[in-house]
C-alpha positions in Angstrom: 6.9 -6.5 -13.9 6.1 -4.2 -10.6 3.2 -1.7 -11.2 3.9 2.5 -11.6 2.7 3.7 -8.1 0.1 5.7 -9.5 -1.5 2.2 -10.8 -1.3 1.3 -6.8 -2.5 4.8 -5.8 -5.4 4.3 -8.1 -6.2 1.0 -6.7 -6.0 2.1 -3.4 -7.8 5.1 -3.4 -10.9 3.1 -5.6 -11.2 1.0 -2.4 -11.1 3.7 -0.6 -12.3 7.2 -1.7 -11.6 9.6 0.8 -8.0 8.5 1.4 -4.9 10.2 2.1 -2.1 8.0 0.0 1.5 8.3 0.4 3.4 5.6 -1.5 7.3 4.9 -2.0 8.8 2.9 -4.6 11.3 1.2 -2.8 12.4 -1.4 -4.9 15.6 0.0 -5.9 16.5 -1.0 -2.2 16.0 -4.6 -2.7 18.0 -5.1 -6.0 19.7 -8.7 -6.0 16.9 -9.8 -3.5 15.1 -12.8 -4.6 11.8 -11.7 -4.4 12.7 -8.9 -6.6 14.6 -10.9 -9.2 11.5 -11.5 -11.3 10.6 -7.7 -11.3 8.3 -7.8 -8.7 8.4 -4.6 -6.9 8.8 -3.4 -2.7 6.7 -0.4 -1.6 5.9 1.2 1.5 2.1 3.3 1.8 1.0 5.3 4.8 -2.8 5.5 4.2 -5.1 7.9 6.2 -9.1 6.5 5.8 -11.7 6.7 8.0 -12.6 3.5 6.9 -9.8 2.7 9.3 -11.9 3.8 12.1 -12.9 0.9 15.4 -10.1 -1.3 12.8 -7.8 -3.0 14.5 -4.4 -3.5 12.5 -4.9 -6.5 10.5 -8.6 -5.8 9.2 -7.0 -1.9 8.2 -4.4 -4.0 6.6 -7.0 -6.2 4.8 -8.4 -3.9 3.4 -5.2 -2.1 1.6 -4.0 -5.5 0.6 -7.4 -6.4 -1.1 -7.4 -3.7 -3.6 -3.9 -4.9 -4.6 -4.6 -8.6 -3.9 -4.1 -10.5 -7.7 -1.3 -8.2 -8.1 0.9 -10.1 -5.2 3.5 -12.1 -5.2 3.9 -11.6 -9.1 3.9 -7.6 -8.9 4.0 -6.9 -6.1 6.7 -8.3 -3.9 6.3 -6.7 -0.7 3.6 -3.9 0.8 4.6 -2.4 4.5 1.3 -0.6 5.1 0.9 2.2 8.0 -3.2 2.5 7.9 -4.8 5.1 10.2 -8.0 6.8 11.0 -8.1 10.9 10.1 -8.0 11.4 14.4 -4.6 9.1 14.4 -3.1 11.1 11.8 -3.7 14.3 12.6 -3.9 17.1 9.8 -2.2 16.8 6.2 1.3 17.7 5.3 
């Protein structure tokens, strides 16, 4: 059974606290997919931290996948994670 986001987005922002979390539920896209035939869910998360900051890509993407780590593959299917300092993201929406 795939988690509600807001169990992710409170995962996420317990790892990290001063985060900017956008996350999309997009499951429904992958109906019929084998990954997702045991209810295991697809998102996508943009996260703004400056705990991204001097990060390169796969240690930002460490750290997202670490607070959602003994949720994967059973929960979570898939996670395509855009992770970026506040200076790469620019201001909020």
């Amino acid at each position: 059974m795939r988690p509600e986001p807001d169990e992710i987005r409170a995962r996420l922002a317990a790892a990290l606290p001063d985060a900017r979390i956008e996350l999309i539920d997009e499951s429904h896209l992958h109906a019929g997919h084998a990954g997702a035939s045991g209810g295991a869910g697809h998102f996508r998360v943009r996260v703004v931290s400056a705990a991204f900051a001097g990060l390169r890509t796969v240690a930002r993407h460490r750290l997202v996948y670490d607070s959602v780590r003994d949720w994967m593959p059973h929960r979570i299917h898939a996670l395509a994670i855009e992770a970026r300092s506040p200076d790469e993201a620019g201001p909020p929406n």
